[in-house]
N, CA, C and O atoms as a printed pandas DataFrame, in Angstrom:
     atom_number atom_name residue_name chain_id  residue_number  x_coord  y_coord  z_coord
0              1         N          UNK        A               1   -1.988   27.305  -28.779
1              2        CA          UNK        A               1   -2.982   26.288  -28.466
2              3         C          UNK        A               1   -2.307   24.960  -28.129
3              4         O          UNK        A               1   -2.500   24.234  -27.154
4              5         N          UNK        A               2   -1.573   24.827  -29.035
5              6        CA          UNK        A               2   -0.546   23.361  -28.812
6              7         C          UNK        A               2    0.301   23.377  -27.250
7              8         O          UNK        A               2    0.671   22.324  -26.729
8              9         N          UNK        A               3    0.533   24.724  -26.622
9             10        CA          UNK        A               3    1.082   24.183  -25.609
10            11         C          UNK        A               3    0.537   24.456  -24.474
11            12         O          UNK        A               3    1.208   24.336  -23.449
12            13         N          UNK        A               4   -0.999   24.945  -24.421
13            14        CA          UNK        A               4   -2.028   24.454  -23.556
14            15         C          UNK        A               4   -2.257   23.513  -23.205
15            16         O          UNK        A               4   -2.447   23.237  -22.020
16            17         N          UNK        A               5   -2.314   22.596  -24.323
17            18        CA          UNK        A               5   -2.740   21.332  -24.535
18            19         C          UNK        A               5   -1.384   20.424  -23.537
19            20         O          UNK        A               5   -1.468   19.998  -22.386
20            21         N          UNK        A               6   -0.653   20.386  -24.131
21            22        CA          UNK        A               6    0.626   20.090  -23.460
22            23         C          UNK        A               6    0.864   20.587  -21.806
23            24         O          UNK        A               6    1.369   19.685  -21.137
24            25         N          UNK        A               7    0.646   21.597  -21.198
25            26        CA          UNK        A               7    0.728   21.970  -20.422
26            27         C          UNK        A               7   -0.642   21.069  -19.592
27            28         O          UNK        A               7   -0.352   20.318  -18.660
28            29         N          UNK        A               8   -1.770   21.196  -19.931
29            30        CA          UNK        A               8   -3.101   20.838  -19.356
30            31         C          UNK        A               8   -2.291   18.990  -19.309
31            32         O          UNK        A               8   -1.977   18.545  -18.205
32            33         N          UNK        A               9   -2.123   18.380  -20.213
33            34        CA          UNK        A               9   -1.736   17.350  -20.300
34            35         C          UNK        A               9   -0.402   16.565  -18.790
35            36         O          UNK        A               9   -0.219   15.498  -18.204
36            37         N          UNK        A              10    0.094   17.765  -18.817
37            38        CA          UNK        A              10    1.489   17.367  -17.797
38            39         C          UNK        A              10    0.530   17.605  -16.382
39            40         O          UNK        A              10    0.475   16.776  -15.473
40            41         N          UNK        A              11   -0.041   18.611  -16.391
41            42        CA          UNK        A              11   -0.937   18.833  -15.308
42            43         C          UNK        A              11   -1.727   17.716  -14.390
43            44         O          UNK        A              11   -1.747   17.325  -13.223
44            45         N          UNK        A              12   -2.360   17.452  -15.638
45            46        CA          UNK        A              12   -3.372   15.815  -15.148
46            47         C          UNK        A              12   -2.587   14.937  -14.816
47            48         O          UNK        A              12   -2.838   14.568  -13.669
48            49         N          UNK        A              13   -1.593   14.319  -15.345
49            50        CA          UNK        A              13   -0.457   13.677  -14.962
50            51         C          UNK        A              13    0.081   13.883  -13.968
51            52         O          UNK        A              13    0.451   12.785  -13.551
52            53         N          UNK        A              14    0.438   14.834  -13.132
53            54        CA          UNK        A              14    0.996   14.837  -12.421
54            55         C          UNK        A              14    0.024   15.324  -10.911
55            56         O          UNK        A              14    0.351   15.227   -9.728
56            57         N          UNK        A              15   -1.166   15.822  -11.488
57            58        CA          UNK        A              15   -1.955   15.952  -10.199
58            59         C          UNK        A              15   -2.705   14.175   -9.677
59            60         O          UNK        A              15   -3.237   13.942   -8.591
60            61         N          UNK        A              16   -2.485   13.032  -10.989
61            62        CA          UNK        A              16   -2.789   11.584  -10.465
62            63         C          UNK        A              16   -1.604   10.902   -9.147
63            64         O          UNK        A              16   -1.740   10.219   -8.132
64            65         N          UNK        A              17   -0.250   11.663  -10.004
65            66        CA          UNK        A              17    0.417   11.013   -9.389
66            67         C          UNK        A              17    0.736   11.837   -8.094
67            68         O          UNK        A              17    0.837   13.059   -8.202
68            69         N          UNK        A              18    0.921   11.166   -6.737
69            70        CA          UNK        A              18    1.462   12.091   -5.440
70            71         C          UNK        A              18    2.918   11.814   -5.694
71            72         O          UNK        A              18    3.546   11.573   -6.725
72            73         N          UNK        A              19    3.359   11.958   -4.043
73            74        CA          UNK        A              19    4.738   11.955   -3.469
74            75         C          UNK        A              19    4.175   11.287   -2.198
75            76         O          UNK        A              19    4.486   11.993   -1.239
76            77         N          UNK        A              20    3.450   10.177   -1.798
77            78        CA          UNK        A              20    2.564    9.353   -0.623
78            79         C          UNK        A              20    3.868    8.723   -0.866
79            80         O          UNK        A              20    4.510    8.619   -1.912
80            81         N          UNK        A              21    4.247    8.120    0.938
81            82        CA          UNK        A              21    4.704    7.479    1.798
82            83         C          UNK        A              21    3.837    6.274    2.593
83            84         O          UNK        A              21    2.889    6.330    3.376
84            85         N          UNK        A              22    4.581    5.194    2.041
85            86        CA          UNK        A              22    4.254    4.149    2.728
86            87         C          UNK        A              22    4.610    3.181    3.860
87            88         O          UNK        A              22    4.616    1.958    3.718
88            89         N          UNK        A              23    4.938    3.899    5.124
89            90        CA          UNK        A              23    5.800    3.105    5.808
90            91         C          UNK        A              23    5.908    1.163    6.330
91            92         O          UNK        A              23    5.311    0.681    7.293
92            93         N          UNK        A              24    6.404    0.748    5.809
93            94        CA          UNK        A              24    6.995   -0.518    6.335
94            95         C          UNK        A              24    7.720   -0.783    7.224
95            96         O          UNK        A              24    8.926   -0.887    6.999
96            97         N          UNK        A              25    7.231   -0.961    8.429
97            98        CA          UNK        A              25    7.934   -1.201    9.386
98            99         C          UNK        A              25    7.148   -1.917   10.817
99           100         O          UNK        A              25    6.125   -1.348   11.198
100          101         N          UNK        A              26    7.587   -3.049   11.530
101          102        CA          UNK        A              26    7.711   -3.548   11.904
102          103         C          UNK        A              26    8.007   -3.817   13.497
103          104         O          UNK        A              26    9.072   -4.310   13.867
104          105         N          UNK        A              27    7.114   -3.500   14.270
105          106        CA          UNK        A              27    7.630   -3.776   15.838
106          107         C          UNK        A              27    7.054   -4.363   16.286
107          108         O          UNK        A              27    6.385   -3.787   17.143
108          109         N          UNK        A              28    6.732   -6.233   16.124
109          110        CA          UNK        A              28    6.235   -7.263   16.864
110          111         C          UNK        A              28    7.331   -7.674   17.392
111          112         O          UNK        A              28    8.420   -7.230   17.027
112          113         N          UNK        A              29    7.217   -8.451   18.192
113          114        CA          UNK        A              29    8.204   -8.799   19.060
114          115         C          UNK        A              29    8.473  -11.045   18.047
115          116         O          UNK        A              29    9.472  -11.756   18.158
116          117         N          UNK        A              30    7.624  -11.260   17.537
117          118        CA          UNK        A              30    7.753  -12.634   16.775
118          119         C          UNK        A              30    8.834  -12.016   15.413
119          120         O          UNK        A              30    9.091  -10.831   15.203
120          121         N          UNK        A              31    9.306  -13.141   14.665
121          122        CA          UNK        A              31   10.125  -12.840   13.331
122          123         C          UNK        A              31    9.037  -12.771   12.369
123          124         O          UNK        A              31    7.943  -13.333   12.420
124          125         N          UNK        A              32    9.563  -11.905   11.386
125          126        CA          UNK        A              32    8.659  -11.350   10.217
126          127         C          UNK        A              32    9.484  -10.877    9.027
127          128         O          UNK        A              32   10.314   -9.970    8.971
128          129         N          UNK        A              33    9.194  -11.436    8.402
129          130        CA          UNK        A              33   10.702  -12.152    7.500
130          131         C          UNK        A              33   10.001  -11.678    5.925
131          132         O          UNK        A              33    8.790  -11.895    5.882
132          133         N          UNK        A              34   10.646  -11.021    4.547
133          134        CA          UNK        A              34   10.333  -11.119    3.348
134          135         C          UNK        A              34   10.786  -12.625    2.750
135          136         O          UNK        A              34   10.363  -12.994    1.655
136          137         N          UNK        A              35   11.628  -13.413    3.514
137          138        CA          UNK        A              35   12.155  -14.612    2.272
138          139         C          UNK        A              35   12.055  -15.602    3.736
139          140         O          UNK        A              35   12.115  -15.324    4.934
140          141         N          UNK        A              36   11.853  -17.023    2.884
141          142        CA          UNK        A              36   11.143  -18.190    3.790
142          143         C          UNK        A              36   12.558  -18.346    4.749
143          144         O          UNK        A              36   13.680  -17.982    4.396
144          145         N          UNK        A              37   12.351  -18.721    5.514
145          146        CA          UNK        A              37   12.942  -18.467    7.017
146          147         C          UNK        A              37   12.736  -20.245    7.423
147          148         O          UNK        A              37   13.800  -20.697    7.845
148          149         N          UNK        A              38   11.961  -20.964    7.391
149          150        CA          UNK        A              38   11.451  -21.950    7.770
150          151         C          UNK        A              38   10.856  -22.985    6.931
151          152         O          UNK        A              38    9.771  -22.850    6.364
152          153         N          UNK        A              39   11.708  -24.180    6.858
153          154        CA          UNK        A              39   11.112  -25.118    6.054
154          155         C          UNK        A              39    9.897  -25.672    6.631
155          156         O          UNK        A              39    9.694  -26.751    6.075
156          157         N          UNK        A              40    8.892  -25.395    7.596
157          158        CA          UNK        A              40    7.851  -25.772    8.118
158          159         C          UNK        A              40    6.727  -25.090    7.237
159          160         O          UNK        A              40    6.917  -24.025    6.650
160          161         N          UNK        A              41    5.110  -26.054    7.183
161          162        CA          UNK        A              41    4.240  -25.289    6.565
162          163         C          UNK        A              41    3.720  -24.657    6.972
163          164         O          UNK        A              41    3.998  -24.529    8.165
164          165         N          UNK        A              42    2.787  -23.906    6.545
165          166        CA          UNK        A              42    1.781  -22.485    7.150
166          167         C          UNK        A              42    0.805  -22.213    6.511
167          168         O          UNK        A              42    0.760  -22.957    5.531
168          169         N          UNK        A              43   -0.231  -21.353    6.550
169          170        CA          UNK        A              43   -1.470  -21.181    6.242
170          171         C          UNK        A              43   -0.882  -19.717    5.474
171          172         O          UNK        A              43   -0.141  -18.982    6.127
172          173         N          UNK        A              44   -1.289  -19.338    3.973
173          174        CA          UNK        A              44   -0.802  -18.183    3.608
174          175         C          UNK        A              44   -1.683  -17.400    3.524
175          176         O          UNK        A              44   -2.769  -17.976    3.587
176          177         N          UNK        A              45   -1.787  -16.042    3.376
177          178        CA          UNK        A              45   -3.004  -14.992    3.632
178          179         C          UNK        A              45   -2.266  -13.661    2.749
179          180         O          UNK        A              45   -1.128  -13.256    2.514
180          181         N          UNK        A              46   -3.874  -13.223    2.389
181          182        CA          UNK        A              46   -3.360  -12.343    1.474
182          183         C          UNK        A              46   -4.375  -11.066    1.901
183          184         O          UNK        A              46   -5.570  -11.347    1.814
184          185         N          UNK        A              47   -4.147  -10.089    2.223
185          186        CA          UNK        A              47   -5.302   -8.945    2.751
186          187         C          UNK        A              47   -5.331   -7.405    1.590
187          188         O          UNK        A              47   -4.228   -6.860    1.549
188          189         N          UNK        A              48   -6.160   -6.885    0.927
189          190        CA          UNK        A              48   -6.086   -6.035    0.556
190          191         C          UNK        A              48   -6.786   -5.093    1.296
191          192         O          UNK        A              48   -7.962   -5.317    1.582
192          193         N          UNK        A              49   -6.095   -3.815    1.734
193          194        CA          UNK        A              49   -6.446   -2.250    2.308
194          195         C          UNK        A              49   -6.283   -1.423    1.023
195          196         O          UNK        A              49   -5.604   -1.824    0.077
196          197         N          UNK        A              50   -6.990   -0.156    1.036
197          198        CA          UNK        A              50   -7.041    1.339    0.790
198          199         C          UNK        A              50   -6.520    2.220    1.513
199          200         O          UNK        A              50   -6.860    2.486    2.666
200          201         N          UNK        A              51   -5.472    2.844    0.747
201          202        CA          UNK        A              51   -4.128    4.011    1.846
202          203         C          UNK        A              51   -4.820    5.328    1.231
203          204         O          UNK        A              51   -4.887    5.412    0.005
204          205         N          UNK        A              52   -5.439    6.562    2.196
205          206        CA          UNK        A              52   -5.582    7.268    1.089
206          207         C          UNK        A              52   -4.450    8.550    1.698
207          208         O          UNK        A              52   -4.125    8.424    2.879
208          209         N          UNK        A              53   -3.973    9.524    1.069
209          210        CA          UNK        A              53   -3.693   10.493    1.292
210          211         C          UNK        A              53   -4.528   12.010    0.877
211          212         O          UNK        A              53   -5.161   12.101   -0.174
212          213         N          UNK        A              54   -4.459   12.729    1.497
213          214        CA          UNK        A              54   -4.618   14.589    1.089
214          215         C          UNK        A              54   -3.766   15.377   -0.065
215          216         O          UNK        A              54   -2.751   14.828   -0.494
216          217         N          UNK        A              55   -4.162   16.662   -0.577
217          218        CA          UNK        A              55   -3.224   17.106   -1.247
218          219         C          UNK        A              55   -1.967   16.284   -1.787
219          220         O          UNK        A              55   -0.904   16.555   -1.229
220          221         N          UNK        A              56   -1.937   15.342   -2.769
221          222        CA          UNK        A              56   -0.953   14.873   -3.677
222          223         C          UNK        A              56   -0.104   14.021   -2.907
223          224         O          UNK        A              56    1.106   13.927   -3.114
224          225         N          UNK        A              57   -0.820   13.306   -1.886
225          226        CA          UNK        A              57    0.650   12.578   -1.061
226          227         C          UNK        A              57    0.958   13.480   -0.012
227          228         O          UNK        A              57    1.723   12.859    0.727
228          229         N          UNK        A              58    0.773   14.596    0.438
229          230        CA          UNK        A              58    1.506   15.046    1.637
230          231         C          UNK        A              58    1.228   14.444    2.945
231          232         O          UNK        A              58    2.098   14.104    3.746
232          233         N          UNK        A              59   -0.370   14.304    3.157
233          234        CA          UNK        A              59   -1.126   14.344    4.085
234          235         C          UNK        A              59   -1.595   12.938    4.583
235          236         O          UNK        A              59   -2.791   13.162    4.766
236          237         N          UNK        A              60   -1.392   11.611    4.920
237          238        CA          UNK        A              60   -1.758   10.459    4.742
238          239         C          UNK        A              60   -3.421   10.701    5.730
239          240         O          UNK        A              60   -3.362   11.427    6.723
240          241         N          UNK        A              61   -4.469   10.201    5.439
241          242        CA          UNK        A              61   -5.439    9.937    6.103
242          243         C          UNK        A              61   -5.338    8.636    6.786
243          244         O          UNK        A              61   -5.011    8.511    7.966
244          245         N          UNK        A              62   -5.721    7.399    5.756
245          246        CA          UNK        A              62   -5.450    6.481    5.935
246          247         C          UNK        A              62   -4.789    5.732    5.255
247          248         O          UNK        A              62   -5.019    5.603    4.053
248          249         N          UNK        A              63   -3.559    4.899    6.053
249          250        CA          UNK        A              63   -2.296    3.995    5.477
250          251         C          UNK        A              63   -2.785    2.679    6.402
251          252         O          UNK        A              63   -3.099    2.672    7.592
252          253         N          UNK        A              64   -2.746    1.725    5.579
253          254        CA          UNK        A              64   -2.300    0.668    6.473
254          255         C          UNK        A              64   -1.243    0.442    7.461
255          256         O          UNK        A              64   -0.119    0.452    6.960
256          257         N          UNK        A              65   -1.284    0.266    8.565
257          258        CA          UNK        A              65    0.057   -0.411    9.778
258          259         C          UNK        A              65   -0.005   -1.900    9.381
259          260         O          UNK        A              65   -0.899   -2.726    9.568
260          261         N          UNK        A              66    1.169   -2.006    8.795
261          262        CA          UNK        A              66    1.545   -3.795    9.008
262          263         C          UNK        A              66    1.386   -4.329   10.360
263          264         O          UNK        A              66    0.898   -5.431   10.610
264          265         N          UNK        A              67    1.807   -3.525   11.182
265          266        CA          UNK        A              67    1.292   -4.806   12.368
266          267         C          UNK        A              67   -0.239   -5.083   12.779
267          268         O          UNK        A              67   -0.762   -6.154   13.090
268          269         N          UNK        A              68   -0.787   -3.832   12.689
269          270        CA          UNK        A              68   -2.247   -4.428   12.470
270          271         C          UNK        A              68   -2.951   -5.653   11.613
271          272         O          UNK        A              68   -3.817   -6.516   11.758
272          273         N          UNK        A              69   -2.386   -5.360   11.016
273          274        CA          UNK        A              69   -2.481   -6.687    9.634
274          275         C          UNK        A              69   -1.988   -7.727    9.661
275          276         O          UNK        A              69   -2.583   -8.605    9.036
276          277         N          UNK        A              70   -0.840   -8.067   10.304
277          278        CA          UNK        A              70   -0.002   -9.141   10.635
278          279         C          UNK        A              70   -0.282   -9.305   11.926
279          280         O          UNK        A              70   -0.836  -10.402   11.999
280          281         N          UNK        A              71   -0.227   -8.941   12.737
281          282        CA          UNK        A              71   -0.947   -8.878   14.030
282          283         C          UNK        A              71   -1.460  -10.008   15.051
283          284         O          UNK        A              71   -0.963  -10.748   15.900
284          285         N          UNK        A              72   -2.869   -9.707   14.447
285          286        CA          UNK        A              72   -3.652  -10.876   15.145
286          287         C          UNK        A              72   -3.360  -12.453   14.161
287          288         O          UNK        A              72   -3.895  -13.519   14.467
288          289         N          UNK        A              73   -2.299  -12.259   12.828
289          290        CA          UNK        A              73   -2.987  -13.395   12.093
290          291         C          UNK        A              73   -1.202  -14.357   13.195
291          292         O          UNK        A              73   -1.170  -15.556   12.919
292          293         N          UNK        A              74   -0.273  -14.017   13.978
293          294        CA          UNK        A              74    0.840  -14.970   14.298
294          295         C          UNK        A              74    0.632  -14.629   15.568
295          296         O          UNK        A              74    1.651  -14.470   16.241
296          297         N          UNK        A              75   -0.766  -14.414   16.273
297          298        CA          UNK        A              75   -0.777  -14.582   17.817
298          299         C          UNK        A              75   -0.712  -16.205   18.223
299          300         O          UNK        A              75   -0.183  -16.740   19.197
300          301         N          UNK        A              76   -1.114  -16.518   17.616
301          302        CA          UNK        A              76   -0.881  -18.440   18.233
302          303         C          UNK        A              76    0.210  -19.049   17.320
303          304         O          UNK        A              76    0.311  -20.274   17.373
304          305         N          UNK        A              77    1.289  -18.179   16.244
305          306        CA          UNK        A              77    2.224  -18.706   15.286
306          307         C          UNK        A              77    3.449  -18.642   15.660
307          308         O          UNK        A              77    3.360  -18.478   16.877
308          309         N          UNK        A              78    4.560  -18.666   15.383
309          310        CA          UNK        A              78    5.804  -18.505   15.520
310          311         C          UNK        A              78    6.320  -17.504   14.350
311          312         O          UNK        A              78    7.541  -17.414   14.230
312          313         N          UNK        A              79    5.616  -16.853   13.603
313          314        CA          UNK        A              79    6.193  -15.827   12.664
314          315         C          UNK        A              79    5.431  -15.598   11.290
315          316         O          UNK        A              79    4.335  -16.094   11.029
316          317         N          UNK        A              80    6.263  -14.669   10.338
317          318        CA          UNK        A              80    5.615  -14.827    9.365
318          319         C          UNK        A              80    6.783  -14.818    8.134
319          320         O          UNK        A              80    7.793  -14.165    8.397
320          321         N          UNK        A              81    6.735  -15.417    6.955
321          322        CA          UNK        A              81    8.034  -15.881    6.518
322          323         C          UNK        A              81    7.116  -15.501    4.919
323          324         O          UNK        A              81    5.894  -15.486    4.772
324          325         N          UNK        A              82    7.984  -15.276    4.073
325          326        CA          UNK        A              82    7.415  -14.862    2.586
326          327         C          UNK        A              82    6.506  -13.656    2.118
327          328         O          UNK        A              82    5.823  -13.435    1.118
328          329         N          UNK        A              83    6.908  -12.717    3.722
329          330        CA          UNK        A              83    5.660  -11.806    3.298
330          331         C          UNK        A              83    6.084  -10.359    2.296
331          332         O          UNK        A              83    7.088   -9.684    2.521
332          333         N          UNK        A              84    5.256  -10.118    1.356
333          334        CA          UNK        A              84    4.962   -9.416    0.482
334          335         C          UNK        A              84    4.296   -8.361    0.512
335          336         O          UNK        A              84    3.112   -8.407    0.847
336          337         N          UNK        A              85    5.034   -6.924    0.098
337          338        CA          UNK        A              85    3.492   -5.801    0.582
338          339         C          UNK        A              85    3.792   -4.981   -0.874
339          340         O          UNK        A              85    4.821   -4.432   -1.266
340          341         N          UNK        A              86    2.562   -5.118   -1.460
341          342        CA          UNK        A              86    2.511   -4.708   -3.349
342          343         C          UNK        A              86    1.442   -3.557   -2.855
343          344         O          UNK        A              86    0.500   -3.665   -2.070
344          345         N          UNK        A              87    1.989   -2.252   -3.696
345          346        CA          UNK        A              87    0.830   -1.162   -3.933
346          347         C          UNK        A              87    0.631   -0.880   -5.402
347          348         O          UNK        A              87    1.525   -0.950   -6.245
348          349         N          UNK        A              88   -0.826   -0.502   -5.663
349          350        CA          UNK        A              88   -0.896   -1.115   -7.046
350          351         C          UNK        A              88   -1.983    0.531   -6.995
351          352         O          UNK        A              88   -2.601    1.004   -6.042
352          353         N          UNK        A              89   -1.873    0.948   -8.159
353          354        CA          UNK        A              89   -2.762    1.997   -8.630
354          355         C          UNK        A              89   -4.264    1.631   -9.747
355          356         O          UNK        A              89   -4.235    1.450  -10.964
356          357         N          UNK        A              90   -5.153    1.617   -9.070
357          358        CA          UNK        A              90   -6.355    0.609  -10.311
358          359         C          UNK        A              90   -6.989    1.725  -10.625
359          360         O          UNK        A              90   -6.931    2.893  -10.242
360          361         N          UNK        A              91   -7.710    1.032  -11.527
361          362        CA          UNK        A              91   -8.783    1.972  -12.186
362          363         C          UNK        A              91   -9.608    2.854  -10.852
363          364         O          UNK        A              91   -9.671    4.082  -10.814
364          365         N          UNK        A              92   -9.913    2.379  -10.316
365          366        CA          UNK        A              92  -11.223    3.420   -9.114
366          367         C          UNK        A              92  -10.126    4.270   -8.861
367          368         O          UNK        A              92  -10.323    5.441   -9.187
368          369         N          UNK        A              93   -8.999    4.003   -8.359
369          370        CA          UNK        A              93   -7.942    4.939   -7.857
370          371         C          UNK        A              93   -7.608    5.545   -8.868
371          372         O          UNK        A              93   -6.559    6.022   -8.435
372          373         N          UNK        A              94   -7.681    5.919   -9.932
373          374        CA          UNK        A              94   -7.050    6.841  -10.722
374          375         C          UNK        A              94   -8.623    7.690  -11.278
375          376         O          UNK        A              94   -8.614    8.868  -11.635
376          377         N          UNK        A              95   -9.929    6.803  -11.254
377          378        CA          UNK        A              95  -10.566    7.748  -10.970
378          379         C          UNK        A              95  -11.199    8.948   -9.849
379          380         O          UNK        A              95  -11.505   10.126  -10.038
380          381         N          UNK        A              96  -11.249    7.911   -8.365
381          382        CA          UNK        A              96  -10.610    9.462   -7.255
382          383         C          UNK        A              96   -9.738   10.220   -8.009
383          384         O          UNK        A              96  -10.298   11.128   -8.625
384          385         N          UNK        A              97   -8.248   10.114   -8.190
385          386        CA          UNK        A              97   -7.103   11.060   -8.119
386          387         C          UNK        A              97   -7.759   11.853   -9.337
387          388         O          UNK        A              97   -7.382   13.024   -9.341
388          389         N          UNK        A              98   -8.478   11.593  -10.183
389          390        CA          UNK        A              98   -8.881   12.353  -11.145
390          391         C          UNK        A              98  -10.058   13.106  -11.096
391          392         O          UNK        A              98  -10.368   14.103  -11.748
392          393         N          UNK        A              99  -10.678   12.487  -10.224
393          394        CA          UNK        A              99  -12.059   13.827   -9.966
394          395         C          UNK        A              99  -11.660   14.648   -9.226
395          396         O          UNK        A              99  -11.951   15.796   -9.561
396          397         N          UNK        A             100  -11.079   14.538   -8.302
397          398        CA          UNK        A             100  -10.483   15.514   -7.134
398          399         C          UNK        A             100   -9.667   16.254   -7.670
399          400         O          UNK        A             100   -9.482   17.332   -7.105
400          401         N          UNK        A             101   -8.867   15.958   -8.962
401          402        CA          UNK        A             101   -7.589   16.477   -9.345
402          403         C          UNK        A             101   -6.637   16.351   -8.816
403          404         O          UNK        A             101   -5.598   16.876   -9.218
404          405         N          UNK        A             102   -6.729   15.436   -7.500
405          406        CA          UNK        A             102   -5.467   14.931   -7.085
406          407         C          UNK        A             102   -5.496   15.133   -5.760
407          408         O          UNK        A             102   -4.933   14.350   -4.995
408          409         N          UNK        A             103   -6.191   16.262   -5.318
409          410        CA          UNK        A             103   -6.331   16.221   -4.082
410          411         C          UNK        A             103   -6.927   15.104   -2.820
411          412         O          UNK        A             103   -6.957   15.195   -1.593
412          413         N          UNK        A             104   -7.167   14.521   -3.348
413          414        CA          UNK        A             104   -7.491   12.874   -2.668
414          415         C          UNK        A             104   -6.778   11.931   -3.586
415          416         O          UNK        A             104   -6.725   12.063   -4.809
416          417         N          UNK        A             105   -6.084   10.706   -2.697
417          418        CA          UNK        A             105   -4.322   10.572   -3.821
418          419         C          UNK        A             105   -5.162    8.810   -3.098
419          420         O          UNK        A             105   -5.396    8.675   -1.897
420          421         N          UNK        A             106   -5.428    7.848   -4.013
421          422        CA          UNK        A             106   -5.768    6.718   -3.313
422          423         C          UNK        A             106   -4.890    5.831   -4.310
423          424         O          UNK        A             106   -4.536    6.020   -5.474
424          425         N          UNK        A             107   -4.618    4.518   -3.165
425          426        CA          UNK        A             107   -3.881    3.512   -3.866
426          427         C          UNK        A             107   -4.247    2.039   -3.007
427          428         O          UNK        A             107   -4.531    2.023   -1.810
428          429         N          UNK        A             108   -4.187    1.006   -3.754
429          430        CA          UNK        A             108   -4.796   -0.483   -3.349
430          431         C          UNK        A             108   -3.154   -1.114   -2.447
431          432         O          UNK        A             108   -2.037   -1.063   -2.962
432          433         N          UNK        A             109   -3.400   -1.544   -1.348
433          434        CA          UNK        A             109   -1.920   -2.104   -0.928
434          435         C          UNK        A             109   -2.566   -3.478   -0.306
435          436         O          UNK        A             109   -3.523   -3.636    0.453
436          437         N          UNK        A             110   -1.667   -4.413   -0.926
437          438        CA          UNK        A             110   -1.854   -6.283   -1.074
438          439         C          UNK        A             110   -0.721   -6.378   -0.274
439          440         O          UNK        A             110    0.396   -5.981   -0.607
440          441         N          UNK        A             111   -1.132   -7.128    1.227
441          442        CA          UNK        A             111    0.008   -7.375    2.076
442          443         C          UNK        A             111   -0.099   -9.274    1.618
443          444         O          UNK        A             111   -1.103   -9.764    1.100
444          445         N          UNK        A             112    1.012   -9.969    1.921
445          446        CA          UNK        A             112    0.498  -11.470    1.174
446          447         C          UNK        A             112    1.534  -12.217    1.941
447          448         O          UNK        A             112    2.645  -11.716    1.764
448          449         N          UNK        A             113    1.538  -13.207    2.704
449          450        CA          UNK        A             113    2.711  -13.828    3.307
450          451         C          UNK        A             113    2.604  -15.618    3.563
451          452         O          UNK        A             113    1.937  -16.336    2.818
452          453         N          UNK        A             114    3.140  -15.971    4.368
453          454        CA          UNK        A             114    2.605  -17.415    5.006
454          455         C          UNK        A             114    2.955  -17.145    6.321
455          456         O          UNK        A             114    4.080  -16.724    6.586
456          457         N          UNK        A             115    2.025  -17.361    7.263
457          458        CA          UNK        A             115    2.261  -17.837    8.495
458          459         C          UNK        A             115    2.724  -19.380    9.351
459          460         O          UNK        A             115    2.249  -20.503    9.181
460          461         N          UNK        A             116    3.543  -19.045   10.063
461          462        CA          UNK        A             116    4.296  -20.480   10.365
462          463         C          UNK        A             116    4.443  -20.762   11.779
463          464         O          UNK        A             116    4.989  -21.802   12.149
């Protein structure tokens, strides 16, 4: 009985967590920088998306594209300098990954920068 329990236990655990890919990457043609680049000021912005994946991470449905997101906000800017991209697992997301059993794998991603 004890290592049902144990077993059922590693199970749930590991059907919350995937193996999801988040790509970061970058093909605007302006600079787009993690550390300030420019002693000039800027307007800072912070956007939260929902990435979800299929089966445990294999399958991405929907991921955020950074340049979509960054995008339209340095069409009249010269760049973006301090930017930050945090993925964070919350409560709603661990209840998807848990009703599904994992088969729908969701996570919160906070892109956050200054534009300059």
């Amino acid at each position: 009985m004890r290592v049902l329990i144990i077993v059922t236990a590693i199970l749930i655990a590991v059907s919350l967590v995937g193996c999801s890919v988040l790509p970061l990457e970058s093909n605007l043609e302006k600079p787009v920088s993690m550390t300030k680049t420019s002693g000039s000021s800027g307007n800072d912005f912070v956007v939260t998306k929902q990435a979800l994946w299929l089966f445990w991470g294999l399958m991405p449905i929907s991921v955020p594209k950074i340049d979509e997101v960054i995008g339209p906000r340095i069409a009249d800017h010269e760049g973006i300098q301090n930017l930050r991209i945090t993925t964070q697992i919350g409560f709603i997301d661990i209840v998807i990954s848990g009703i599904t059993g994992g088969v729908l794998t969701s996570q919160t991603v906070i892109i956050q920068g200054k534009v300059y």
